[in-house]
N, C-alpha and C positions, 0 to 999 in steps of 0.2 A: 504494500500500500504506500503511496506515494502523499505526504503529507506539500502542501500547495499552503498551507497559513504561512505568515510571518517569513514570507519570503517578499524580494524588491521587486519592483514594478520590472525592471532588466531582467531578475531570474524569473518572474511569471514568464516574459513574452519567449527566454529560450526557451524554455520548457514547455511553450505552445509549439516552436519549431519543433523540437527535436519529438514532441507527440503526433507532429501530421505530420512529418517525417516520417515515422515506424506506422503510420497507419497507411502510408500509399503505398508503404513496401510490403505492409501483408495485406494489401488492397490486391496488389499483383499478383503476391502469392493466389488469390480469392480466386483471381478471376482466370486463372491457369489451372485451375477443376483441386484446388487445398481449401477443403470443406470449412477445417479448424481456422484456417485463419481469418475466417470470420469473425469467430467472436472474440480474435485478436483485436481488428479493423474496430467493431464495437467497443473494445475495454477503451482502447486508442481515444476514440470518439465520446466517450464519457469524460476521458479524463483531460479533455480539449472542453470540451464545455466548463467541467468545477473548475478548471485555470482561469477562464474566459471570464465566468463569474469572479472571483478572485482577483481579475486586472478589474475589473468595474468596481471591485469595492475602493483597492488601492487607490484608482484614479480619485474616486470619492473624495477619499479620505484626506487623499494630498489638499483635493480643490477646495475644501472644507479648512483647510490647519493654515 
């Protein structure tokens, strides 16, 4: 499990790369008949959203302080 708090606005936005990064490469994997890496593509794709959420608070929080 990959904890996304209390991390900087710069580590959220890597670690939105380096997530759709691993999720186009088991997207490939998907779509070249690798059943499993779907619910690779999907974990990928979750954990692209709670980051995404994550920079929206950050932003927030900065434009607030």
């Amino acid at each position: 499990l990959i904890k996304f708090k209390n991390m900087s606005l710069e580590e959220l936005m890597s670690t939105m790369r380096e997530e759709m990064h691993s999720a186009e490469n088991e997207a490939m994997k998907f779509n070249t008949g690798n059943k499993s890496a779907g619910t690779r593509v999907r974990k990928h794709m979750q954990n692209i959203k709670t980051v995404a959420q994550n920079v929206r608070q950050e932003v927030q929080a900065i434009k607030n302080s």
